[in-house]
C-alpha positions in Angstrom: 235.4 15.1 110.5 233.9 11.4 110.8 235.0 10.9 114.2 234.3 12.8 117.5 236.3 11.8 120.8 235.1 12.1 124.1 238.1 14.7 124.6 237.2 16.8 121.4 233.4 16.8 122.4 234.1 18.4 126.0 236.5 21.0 124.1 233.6 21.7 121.7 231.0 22.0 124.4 233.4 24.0 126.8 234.6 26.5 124.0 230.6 26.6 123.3 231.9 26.1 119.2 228.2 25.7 118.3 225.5 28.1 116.5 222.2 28.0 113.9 221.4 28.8 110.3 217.9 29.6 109.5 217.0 28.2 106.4 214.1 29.2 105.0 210.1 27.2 104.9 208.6 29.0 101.5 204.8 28.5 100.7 204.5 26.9 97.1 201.6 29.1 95.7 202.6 32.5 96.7 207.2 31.6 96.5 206.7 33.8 100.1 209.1 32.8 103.4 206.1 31.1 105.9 208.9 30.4 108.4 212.5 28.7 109.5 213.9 26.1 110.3 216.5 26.5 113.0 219.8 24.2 112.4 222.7 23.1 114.8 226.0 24.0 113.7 229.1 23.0 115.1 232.8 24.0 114.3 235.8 22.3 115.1 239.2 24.0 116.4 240.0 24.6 113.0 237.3 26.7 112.3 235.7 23.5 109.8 232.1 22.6 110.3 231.8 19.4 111.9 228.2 16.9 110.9 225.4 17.5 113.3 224.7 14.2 113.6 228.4 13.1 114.2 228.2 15.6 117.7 224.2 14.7 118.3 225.6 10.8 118.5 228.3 11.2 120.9 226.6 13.3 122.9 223.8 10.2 123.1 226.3 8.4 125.4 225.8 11.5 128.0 222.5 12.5 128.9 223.4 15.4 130.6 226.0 16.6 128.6 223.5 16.6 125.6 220.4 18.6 128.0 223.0 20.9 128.3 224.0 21.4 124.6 220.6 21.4 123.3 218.9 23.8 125.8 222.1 25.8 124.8 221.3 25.6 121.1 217.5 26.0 121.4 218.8 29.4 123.6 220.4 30.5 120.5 218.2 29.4 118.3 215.2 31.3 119.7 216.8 34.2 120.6 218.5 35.4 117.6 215.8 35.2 114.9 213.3 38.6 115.0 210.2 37.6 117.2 207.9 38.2 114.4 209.2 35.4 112.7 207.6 31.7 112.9 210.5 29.2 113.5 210.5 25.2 113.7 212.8 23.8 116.3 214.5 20.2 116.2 214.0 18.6 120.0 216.0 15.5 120.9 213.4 13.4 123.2 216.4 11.8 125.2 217.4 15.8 126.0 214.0 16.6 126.8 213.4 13.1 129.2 217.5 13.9 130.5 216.1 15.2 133.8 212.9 13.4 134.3 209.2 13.2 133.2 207.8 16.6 135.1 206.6 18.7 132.2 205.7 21.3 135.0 209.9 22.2 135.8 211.2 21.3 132.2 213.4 24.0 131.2 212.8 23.5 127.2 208.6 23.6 127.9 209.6 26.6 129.8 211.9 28.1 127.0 209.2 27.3 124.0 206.5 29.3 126.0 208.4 32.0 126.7 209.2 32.6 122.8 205.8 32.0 122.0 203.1 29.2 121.3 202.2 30.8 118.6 205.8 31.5 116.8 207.0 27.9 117.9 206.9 24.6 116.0 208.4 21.6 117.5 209.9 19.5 115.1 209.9 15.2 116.6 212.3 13.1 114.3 210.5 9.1 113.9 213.8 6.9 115.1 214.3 3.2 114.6 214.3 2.5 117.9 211.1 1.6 119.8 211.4 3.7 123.2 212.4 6.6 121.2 208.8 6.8 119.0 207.2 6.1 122.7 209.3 8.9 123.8 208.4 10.7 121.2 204.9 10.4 121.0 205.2 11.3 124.7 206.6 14.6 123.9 203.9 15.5 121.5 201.6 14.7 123.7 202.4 17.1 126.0 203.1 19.9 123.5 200.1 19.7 122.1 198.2 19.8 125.6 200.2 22.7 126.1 199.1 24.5 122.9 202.5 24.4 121.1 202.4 23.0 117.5 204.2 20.3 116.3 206.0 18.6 113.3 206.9 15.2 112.2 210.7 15.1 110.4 212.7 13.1 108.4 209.1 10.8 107.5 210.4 8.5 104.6 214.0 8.6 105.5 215.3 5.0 105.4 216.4 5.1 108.8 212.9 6.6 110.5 210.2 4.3 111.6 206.2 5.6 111.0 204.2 6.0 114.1 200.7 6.2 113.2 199.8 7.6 117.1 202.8 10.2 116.3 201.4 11.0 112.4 198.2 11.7 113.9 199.0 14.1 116.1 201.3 16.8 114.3 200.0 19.4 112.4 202.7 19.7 109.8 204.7 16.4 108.0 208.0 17.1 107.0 209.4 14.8 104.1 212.6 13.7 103.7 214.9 14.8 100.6 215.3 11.4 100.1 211.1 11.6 98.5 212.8 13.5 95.6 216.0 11.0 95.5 213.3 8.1 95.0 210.7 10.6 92.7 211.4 7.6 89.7 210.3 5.0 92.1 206.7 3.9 91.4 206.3 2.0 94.5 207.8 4.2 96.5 205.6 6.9 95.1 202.9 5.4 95.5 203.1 5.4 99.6 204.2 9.3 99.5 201.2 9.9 97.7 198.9 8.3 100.0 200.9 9.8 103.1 199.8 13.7 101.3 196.5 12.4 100.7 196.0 11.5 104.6 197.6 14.9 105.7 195.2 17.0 104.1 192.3 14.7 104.3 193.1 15.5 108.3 194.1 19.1 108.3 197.7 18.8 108.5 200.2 20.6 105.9 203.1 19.6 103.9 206.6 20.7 103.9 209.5 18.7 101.2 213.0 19.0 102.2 216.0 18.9 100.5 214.6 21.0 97.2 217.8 22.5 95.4 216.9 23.2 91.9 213.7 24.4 89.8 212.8 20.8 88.6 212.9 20.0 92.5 209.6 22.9 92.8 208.3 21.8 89.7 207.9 17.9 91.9 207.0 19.6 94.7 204.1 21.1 92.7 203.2 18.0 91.6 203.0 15.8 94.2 201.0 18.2 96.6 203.4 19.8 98.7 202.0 22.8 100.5 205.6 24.5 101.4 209.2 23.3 100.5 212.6 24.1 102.1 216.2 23.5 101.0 219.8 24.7 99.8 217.2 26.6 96.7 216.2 29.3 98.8 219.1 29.7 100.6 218.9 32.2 103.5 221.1 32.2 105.9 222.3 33.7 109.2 224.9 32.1 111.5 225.8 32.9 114.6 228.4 31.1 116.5 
């Protein structure tokens, strides 16, 4: 479905259509599940997934309407994995800002410390546009003043923009599957390589996406990588 009408986004929202599969974080060294990832899912009337990023985008043109959903999702989310288990959470920064800038009342700074500070990892996507990495960095800010770890997504995808504030401040670094599309680009390479380098010369860990087959570990090894995740060690558990 490549299109998503303001009419078939209320139905979606209103029939509450939407769930999460968990797919698995696996440490490199020891092949062992660290944690999961926890990822929207959305169905249509028809019972046929419909892109994430397809509902996340028309949901951008109401800010309320997309606080609602994502609190909704992160509800799910958090809720139906076992509490033992450490899970990283996507949070949009326009959801989180929806109903102002007091930290002390927001409901998903509420919801994250109630599951746990130590279970919890806040995953920030870098976005092209300048008021969101300001947003972003924002939000990290406050997480981290709170206690609650954070993660930076998507770094390398074409479409993200590098923060330097925002790199510094997250414990975990979360390359884009598009780092094993571009593995036969020296260039390229040479950037992702410096990029590990500065994560572990400051503490921080890790994580390649997108890893599908053995040759993808066998990279992963090579560049670095501290844990990888993707459609490989599939594990999954949805709940709509």
């Amino acid at each position: 479905m490549d299109f998503l009408s303001q009419k078939m986004l209320l139905e979606l929202v209103e029939s509450k259509r939407f769930g999460v599969e968990y797919q698995p974080i696996v440490e490199l060294k020891t092949r062992d599940v660290f944690a999961y990832e926890a990822l929207s899912r959305f169905r249509s009337v028809a019972g046929e997934f419909i892109r994430p990023d397809h509902v996340y985008a028309a949901l951008h043109d109401n800010p309320l309407l997309l606080f609602q959903v994502e609190l909704a999702q992160k509800k799910i989310q958090l809720d139906r994995l076992c509490n033992s288990e450490k899970i990283f959470v996507n949070l949009d920064q326009d959801a989180f800002y929806a109903c102002g800038q007091d930290a002390e009342n927001n409901a998903f700074v509420e919801l994250i410390q109630l599951s746990g500070r130590d279970r919890v990892v806040v995953e920030l996507i870098e976005n092209s546009e300048i008021s969101d990495a300001l947003m972003s960095l924002s939000m990290i800010e406050l997480f981290n003043g709170l206690g609650v770890r954070t993660a930076l997504d998507d770094l390398c995808n074409p479409k993200s923009m590098l923060s330097v504030a925002v790199l510094q401040l997250v414990e975990w670094i979360k390359l884009d599957k598009c780092v094993l599309d571009n593995r036969l680009d020296a260039n390229f390479m040479v950037f992702v390589s410096k990029i590990i380098d500065f994560a572990h010369a400051t503490g921080k860990q890790v994580i390649l996406e997108g890893v599908e087959r053995e040759e993808d570990l066998a990279f992963a090894q090579q560049i670095g990588a501290d844990f990888v995740q993707g459609f490989y060690f599939r594990d999954q558990f949805l709940s709509y």
